[in-house]
C-alpha positions as CSV (number, residue, x, y, z in Angstrom):
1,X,52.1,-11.9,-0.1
2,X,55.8,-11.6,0.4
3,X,57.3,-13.3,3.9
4,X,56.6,-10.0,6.1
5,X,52.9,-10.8,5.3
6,X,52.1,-7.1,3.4
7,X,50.7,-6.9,0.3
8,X,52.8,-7.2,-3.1
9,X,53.1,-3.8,-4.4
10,X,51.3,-2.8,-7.6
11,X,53.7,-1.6,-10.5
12,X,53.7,2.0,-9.3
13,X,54.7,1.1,-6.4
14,X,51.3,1.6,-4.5
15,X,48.8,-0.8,-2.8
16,X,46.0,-2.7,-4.8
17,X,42.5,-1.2,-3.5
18,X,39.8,-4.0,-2.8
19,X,37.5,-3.9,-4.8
20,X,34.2,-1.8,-4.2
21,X,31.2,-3.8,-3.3
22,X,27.8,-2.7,-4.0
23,X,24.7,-3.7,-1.8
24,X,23.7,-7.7,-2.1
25,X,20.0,-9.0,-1.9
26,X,20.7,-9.5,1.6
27,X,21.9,-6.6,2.5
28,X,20.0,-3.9,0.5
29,X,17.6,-6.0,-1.9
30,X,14.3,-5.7,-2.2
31,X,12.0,-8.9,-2.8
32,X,8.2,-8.6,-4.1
33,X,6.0,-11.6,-3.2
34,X,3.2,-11.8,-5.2
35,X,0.4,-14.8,-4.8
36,X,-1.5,-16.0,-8.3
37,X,-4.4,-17.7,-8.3
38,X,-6.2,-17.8,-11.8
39,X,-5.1,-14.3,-12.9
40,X,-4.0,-15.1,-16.2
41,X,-5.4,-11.8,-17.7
42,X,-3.5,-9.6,-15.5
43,X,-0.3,-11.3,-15.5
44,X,1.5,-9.9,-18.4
45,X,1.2,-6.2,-17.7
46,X,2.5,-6.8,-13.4
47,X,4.8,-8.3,-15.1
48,X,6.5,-5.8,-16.8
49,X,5.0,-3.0,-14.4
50,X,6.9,-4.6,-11.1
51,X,9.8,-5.5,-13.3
52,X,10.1,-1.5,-14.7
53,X,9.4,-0.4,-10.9
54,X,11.9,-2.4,-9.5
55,X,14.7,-1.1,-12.1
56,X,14.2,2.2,-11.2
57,X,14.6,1.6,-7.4
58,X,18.5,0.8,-8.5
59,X,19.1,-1.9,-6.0
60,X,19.5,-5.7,-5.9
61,X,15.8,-7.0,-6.4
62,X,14.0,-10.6,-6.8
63,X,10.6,-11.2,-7.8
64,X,8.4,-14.0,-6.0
65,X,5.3,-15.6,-7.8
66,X,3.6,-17.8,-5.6
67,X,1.2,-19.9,-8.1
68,X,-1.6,-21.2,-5.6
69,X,-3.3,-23.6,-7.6
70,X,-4.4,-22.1,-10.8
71,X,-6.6,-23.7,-13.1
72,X,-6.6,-20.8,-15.8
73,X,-3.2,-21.0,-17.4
74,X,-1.8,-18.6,-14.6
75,X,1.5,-20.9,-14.6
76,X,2.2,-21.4,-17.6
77,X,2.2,-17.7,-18.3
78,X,4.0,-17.6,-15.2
79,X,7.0,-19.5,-16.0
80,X,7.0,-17.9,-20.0
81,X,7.7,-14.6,-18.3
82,X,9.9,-16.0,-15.9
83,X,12.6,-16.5,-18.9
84,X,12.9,-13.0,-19.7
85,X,14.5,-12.5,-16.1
86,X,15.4,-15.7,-14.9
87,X,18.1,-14.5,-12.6
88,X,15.5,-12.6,-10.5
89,X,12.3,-14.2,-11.2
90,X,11.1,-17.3,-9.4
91,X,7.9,-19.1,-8.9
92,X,6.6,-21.5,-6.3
93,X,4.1,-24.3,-7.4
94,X,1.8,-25.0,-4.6
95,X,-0.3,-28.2,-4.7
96,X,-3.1,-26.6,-4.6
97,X,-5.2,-23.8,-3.9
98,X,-4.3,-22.7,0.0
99,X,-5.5,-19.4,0.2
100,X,-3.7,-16.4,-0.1
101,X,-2.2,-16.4,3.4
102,X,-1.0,-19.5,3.0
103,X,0.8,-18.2,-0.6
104,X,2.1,-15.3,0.8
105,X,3.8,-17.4,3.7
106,X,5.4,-19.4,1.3
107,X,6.5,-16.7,-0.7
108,X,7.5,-14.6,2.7
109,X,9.8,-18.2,3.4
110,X,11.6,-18.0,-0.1
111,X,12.8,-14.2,0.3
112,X,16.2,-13.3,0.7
113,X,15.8,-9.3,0.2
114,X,16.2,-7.0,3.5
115,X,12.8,-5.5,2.8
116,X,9.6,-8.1,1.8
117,X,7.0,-6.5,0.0
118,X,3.6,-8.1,-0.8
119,X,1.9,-7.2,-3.7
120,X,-1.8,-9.1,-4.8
121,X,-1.8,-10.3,-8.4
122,X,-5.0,-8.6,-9.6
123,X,-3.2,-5.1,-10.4
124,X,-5.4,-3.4,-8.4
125,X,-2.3,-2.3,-5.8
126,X,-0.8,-0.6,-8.5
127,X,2.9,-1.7,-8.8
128,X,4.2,2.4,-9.1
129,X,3.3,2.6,-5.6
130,X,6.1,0.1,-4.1
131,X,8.4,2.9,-4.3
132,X,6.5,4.6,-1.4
133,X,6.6,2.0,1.1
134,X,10.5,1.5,0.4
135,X,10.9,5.3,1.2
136,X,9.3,4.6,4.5
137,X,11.6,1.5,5.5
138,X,14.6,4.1,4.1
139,X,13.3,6.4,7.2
140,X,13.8,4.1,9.8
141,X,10.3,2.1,9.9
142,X,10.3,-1.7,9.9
143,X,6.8,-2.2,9.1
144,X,5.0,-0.5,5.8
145,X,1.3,-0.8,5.4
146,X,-0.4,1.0,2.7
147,X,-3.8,2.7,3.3
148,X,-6.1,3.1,0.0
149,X,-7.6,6.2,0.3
150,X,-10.6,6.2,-2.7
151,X,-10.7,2.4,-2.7
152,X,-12.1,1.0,-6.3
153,X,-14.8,-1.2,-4.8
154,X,-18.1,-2.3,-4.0
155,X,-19.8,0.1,-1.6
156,X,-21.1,-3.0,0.3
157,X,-17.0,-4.0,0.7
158,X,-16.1,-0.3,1.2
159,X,-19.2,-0.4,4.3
160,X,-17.9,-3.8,5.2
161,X,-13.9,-3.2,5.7
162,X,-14.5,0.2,7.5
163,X,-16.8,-1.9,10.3
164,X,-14.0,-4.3,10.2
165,X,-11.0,-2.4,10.7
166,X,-13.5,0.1,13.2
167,X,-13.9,-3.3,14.9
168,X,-10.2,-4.7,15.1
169,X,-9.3,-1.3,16.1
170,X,-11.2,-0.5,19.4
171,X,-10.7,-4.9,20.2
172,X,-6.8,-5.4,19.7
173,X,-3.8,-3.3,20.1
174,X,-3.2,-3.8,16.1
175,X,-3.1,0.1,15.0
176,X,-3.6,-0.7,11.2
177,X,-5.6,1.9,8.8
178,X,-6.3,-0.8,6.3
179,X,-6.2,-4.3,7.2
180,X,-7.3,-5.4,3.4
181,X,-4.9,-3.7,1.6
182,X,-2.2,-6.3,0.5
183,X,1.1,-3.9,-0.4
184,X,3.0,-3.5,2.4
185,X,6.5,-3.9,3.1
186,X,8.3,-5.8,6.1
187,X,12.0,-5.8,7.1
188,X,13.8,-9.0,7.0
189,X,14.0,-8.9,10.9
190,X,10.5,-9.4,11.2
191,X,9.5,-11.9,8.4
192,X,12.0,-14.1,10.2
193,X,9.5,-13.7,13.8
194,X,6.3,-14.0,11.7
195,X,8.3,-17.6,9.9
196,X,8.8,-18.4,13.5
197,X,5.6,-17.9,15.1
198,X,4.3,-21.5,13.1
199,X,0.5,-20.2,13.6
200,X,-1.6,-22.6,11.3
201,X,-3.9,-19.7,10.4
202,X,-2.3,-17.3,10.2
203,X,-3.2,-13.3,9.1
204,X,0.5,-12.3,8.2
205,X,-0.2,-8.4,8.2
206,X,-1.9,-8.2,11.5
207,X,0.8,-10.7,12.8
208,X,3.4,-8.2,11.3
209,X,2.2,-5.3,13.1
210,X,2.0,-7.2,16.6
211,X,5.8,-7.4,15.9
212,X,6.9,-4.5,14.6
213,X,8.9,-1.6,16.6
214,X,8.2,1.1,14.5
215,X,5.3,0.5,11.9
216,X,3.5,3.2,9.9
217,X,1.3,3.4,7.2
218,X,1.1,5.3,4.1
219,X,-1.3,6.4,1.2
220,X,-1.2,4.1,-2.1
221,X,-3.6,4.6,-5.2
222,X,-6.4,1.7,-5.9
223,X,-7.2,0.7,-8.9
224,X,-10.5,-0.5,-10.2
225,X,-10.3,-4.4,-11.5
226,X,-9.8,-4.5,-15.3
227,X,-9.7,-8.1,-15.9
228,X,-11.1,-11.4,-13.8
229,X,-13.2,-11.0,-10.7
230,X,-12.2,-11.3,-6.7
231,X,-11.6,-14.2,-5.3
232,X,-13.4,-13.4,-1.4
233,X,-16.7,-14.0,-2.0
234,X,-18.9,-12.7,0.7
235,X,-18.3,-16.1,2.8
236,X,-14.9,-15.9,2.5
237,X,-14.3,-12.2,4.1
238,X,-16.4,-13.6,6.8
239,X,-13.9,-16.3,7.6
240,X,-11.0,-14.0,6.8
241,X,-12.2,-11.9,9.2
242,X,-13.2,-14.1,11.8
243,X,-9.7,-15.4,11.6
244,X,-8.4,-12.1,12.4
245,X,-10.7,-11.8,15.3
246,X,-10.0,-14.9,17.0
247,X,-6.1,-14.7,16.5
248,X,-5.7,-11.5,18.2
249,X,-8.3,-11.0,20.8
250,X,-10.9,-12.5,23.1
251,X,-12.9,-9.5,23.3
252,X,-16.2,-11.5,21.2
253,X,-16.0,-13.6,24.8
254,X,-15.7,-11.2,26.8
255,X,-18.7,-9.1,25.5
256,X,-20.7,-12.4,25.4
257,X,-20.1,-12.9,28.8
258,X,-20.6,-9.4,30.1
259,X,-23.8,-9.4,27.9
260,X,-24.6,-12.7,29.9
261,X,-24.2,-11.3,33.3
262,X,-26.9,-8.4,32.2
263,X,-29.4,-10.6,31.3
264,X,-28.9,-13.1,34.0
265,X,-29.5,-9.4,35.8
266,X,-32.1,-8.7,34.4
267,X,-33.8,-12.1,34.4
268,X,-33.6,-12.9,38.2
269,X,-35.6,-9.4,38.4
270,X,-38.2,-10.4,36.1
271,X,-38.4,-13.5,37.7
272,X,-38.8,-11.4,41.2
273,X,-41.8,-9.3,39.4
274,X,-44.0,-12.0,38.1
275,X,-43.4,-14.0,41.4
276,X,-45.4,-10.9,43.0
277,X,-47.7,-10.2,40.7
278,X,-49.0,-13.4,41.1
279,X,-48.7,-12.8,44.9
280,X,-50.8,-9.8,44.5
281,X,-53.0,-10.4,41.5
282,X,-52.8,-13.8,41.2
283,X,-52.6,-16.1,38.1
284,X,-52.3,-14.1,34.9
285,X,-52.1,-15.6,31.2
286,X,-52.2,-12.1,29.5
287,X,-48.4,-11.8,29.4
288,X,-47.7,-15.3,28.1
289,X,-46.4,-14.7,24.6
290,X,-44.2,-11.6,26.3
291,X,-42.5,-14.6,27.9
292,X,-42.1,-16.5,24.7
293,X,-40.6,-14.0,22.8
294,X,-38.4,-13.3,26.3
295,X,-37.3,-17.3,26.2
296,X,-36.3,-16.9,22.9
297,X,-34.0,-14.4,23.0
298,X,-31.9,-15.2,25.5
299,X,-32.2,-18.5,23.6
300,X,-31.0,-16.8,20.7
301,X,-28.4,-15.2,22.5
302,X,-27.2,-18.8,24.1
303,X,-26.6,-19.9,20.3
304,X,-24.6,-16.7,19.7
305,X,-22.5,-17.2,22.4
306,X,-22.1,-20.7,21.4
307,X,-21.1,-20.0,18.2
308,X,-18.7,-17.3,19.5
309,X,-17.1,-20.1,21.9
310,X,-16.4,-22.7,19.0
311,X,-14.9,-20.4,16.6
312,X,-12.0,-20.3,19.6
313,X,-12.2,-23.9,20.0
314,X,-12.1,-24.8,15.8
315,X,-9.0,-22.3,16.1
316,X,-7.5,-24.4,19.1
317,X,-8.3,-27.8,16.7
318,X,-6.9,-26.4,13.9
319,X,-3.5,-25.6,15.7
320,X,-2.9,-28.2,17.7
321,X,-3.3,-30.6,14.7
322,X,0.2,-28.7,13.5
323,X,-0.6,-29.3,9.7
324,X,1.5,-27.3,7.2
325,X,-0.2,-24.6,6.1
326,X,0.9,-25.5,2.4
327,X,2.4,-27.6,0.2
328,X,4.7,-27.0,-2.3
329,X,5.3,-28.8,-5.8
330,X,8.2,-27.2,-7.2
331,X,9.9,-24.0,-6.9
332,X,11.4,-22.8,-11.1
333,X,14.3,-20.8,-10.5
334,X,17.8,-20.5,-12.6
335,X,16.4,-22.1,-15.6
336,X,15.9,-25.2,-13.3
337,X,12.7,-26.9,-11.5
338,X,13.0,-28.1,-8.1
């Protein structure tokens, strides 16, 4: 600077230009989050398939490998393949095992790209399909959610995930076409609200689409598993799901207690006709099992609605204890564990 305060003039006499600056991580990146647990088979080739993806996209990119408590050899694979792009590969070490929800929050917490995709680790979301979601966030849309239109499963979780989402659908405002399908993409704005929300259970796409301004979803190929087997047992999509129900809606209690006022209905007039028949008639033990299988309904349908009240309650339980929803060992990035 000379003592005017103007720039020094180059040797032709004109101005130096700054220097052109090309998008950062932050402001144009793109980071995958991708929860492992015992995938060791399929590893390798999302590797290099996400890695080639991401290249072509020609912006900043990271990739996130959330390891959630393998017992297969998934991290060690994990952090060989981590060396051949250390400056955009990183993986988090939980504990162990958390679920995937848990993973992917940890993964979502890690990010630094302005769009957050999720991708499962079982190659089944193909990784050739990220480009799709990142057209949609290109077109304005903060939200992503793909849609698998000739899903590669079981019929029973094909029958199962259509009652579901059918379910959720006419129950919560949450206008998702697929609630199981793990590739999505989320701007950074609303990964920071879901971070915030601090929900012990948490079912990050629904919460991400109780944010959004502007969601949509799009179609994404499915592909069949090649190599290890799920990991949601039958059990474990009820939970999932039950988690989903109970975090967004108290519809289950309100059927229950419309269904209760019908029967209480219908009851009292039962009541009402047996108390004149026996006016009229007189004692009567013909119709005695009819009131045994009568008791043990609407027993039955006190248990249900028992049932239905402590799922809400274990929910309350499980929040207000305010335990963290995982635990992390050490995070391997820049040739480094920490």
């Amino acid at each position: 600077m000379n003592g005017a305060g103007s720039p020094i003039p180059a040797g032709d006499g004109r101005r130096l230009a700054p220097a052109a600056s090309g998008p950062t991580l932050e402001s144009g990146g793109i980071s995958v989050v991708v929860p492992v647990y015992n995938e060791v088979a399929n590893l390798a080739p999302l590797f290099d398939r996400t890695v080639k993806t991401l290249g072509s996209l020609g912006r900043p990119w990271e990739l996130i490998f959330v390891d959630d408590g393998s017992g297969d050899g998934s991290l060690p694979l994990l952090l060989d393949l981590r060396r051949i792009h250390s400056e955009n590969v990183r993986v988090i070490e939980l504990s162990r095992n958390f679920g995937q929800h848990a993973a992917v929050l940890a993964g979502l917490r890690a990010a630094r790209g302005r769009v957050v995709v999720t991708l499962d680790g079982d190659l089944q979301d193909p990784p050739e399909e990220i480009p799709k979601l990142i057209a949609c966030f290109d077109a304005g849309h903060d939200v992503v959610g793909g849609y698998r239109a000739e899903r590669q499963d079981s019929r029973f979780r094909r029958w199962g995930s259509r009652l579901v989402n059918e379910f959720r659908a006419r129950t919560t405002s949450l206008a998702m076409r697929d609630q199981g399908c793990m590739l999505r993409a989320y701007a950074r704005e609303v990964v920071d609200v879901i971070l915030e929300s601090r929900e012990t259970i948490t079912f990050i796409p629904a919460l991400a689409q109780l944010y959004a301004s502007n969601p949509t979803d799009v179609l994404v190929a499915h592909a069949p598993r090649v190599a290890g087997t799920s990991k949601y047992h039958f059990w474990k999509l009820i939970r999932l799901n039950f988690d989903l129900i109970t975090g967004f809606t108290a519809a289950p209690l309100q059927v229950f207690s419309m269904l209760g006022f019908a029967i209480s209905v219908f009851s009292a007039g039962l009541v009402v006709l047996l108390a004149i028949r026996r006016l009229v008639i007189g004692p009567e033990a013909e119709g005695l099992f009819t009131l045994f299988g009568i008791l043990f309904f609407l027993v039955g349908v006190c248990i249900t609605g028992i049932g239905i009240l402590g799922e809400y309650v274990s929910r309350i339980y499980h929040e207000v204890r305010r335990r963290p929803p995982y635990v992390i060992r050490k995070v391997h990035q820049d040739g480094k564990a920490s």
